[in-house]
C-alpha positions as CSV (number, residue, x, y, z in Angstrom):
1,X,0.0,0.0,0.0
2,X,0.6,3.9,-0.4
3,X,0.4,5.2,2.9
4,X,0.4,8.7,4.2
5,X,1.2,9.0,7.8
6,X,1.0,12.5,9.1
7,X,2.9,12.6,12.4
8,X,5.9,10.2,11.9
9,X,8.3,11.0,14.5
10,X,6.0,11.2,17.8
11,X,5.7,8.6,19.7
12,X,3.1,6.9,18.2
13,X,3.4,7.7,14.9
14,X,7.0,6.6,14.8
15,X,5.6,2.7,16.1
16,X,3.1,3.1,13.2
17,X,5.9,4.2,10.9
18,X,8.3,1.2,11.5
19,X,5.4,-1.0,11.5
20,X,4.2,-0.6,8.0
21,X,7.8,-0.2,6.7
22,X,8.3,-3.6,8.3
23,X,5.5,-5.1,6.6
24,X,6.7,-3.8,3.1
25,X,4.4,-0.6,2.5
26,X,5.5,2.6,1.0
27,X,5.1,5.4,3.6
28,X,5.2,8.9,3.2
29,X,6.0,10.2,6.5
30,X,4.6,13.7,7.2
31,X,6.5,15.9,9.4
32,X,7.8,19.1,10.6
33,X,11.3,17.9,10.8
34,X,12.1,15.5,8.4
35,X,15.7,15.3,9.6
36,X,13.7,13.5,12.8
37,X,13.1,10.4,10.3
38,X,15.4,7.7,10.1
39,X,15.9,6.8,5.7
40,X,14.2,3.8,4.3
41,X,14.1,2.5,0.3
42,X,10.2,2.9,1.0
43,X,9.6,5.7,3.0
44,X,9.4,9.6,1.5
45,X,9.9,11.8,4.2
46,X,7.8,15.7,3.7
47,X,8.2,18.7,5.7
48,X,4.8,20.1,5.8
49,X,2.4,22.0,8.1
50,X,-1.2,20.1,9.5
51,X,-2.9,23.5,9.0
52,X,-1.8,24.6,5.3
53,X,-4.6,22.7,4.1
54,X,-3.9,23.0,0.1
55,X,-0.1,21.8,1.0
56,X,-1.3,19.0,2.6
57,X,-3.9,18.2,0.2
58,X,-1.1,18.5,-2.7
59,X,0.7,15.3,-0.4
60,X,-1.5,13.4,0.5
61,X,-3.3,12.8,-3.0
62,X,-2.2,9.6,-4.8
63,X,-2.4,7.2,-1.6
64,X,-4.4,4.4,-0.7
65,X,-4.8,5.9,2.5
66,X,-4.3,8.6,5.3
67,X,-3.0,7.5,8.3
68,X,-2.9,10.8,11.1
69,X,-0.6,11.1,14.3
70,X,-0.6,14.5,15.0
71,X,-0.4,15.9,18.3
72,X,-1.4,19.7,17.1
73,X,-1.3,20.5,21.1
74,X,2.1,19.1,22.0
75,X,3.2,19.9,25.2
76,X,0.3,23.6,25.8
77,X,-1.3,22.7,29.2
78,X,-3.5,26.5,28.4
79,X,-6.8,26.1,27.6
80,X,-6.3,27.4,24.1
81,X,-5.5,23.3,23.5
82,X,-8.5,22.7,23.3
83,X,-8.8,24.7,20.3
84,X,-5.9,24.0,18.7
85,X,-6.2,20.4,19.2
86,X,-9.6,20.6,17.2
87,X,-8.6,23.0,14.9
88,X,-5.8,21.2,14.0
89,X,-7.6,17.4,13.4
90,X,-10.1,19.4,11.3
91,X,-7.5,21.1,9.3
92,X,-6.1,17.5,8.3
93,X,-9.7,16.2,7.6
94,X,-10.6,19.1,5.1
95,X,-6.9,18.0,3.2
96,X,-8.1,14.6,3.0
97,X,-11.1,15.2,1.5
98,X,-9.4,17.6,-0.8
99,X,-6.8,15.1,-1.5
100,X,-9.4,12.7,-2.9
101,X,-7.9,10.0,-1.0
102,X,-11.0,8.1,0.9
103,X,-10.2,5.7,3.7
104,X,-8.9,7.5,6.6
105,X,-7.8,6.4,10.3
106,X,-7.3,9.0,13.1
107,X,-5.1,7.9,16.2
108,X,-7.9,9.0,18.9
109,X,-7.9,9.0,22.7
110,X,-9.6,7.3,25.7
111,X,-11.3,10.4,26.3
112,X,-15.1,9.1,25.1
113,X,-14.8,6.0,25.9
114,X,-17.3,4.9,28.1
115,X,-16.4,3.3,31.9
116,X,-17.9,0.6,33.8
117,X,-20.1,3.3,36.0
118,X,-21.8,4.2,31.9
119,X,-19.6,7.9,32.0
120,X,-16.8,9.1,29.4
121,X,-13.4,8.2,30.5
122,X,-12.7,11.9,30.6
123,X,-15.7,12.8,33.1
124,X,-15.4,10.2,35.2
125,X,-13.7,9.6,38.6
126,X,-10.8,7.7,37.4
127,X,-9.2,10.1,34.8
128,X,-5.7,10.5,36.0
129,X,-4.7,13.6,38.4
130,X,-1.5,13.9,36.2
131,X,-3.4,14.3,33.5
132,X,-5.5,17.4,34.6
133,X,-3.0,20.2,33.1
134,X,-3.8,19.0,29.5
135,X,-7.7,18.4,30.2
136,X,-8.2,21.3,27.8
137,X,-6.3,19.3,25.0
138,X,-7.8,15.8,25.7
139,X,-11.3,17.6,25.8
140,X,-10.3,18.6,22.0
141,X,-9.6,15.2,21.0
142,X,-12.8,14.0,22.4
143,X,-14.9,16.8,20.2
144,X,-12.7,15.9,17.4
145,X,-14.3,12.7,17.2
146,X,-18.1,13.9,17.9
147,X,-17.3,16.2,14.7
148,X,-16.1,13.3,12.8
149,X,-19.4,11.3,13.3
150,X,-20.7,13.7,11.2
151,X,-18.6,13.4,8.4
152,X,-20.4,11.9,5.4
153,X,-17.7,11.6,2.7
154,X,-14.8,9.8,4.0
155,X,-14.1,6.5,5.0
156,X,-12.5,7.0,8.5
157,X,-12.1,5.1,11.2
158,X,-11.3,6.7,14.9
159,X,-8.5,4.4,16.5
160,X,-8.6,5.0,20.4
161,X,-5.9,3.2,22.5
162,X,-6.7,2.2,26.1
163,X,-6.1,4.4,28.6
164,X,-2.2,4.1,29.3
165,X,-0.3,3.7,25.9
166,X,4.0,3.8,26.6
167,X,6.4,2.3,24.6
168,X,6.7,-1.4,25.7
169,X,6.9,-4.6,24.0
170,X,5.7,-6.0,20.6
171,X,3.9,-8.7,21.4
172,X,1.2,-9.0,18.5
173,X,-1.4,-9.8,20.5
174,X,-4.4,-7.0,21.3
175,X,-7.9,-6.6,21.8
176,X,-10.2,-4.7,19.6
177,X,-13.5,-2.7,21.4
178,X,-15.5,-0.4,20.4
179,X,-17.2,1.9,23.1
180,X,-16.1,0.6,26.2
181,X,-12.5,1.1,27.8
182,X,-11.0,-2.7,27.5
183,X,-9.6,-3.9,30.8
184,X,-7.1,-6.4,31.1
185,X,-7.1,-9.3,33.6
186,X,-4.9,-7.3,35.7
187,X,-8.0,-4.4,36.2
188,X,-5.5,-2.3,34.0
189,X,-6.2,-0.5,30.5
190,X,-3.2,-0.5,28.8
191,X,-1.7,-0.8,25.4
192,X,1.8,-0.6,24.6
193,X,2.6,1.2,21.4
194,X,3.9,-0.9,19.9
195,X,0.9,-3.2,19.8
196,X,-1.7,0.0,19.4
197,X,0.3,0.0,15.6
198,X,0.1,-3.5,14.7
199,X,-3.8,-3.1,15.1
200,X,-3.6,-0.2,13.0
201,X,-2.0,-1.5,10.5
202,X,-3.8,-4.8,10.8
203,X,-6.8,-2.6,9.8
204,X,-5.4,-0.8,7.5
205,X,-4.6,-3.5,5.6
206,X,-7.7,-5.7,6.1
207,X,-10.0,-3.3,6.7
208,X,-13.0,-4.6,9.2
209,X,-14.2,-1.2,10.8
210,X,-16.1,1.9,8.8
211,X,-16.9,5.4,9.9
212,X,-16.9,4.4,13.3
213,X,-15.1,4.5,16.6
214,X,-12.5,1.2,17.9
215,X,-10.0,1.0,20.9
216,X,-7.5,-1.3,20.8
217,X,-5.9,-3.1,24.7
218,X,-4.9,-5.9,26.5
């Protein structure tokens, strides 16, 4: 396949990166630093901003699909993330479209994923003190993904990871959900990175979910 991965170096998107390099795909690997991106024979590194939408557009077309890791809202704790977060997953979503390129996958967050108790993971009692300073951001995320219900053109699928993703071990095994946080054996929701982009790729390349909403754990 012709993939376009927006978001190539972070820490997820990097995972994703080696993972469909691994598997023999051509990736074009979207970033603000390309210098970031280790060379490969199948991988095309591009310097190019999420929010110049005709740029974008001009990259992305000729793929088989879109695959987007960006983190518009890197390390702003303000709540102007919440904003930019949204802006900027929009911003990629109108290049897509104008792109022509159809099938789509966003990596999401835990944020709307719905607990035991029947909340979202962000409103309820067990979202993560730590977390607090970049509720603003993860709140963007979260309306990201109510805005991308709505879309009626595009073939996307909104990839949520449990709620603890790290780097960790490839192990190739994973759970797929849909709107409930997946808990392991352990009481944990977890998924290492690693993992979160074999299931990603899995679906990219056999693709079982449309216009709808997965989370991937233990």
């Amino acid at each position: 396949m012709k993939i376009a991965l927006i978001g190539a170096s972070g820490m997820i998107g990097s995972r994703i990166l080696a993972e469909a390099l691994q598997r023999g795909h051509y990736v074009t690997g979207i970033v603000r630093n390309p210098e970031k991106i280790e060379a490969h024979k199948n991988l095309t590194a591009k310097k190019a901003d999420a929010l110049h939408v005709d740029d974008m557009a001009r990259i992305l077309s000729g793929h088989d699909a879109v695959v987007s890791s960006l983190n518009p809202a890197r390390g702003v704790a303000g709540p102007e993330a919440f904003e930019i977060t949204l802006a900027g997953h929009q911003a990629v979503v109108a290049a897509v479209k104008k792109s022509g390129v159809k099938r789509f996958l966003s990596v999401g967050g835990a944020a709307s994923l719905k607990t035991p108790a029947g909340t979202e993971f962000l409103d309820s009692p067990d979202f993560p003190a730590a977390y607090e300073p970049y509720k603003p951001g993860i709140r963007g995320m979260r309306e990201f993904y109510y805005w991308l219900k709505k879309e009626p053109d595009l073939d996307w699928v909104f990839v949520a990871p449990s709620v603890m993703i790290a780097p960790g071990e490839r192990t190739g095994k994973y759970r797929v959900g849909k709107d409930d946080v997946l808990y392991g054996s352990d009481g944990a929701s977890r998924i290492s990175a690693e993992d979160y982009a074999i299931a990603l790729v899995d679906e990219l390349e056999r693709p079982q979910h449309h216009r709808e909403r997965i989370t991937i754990g233990y």
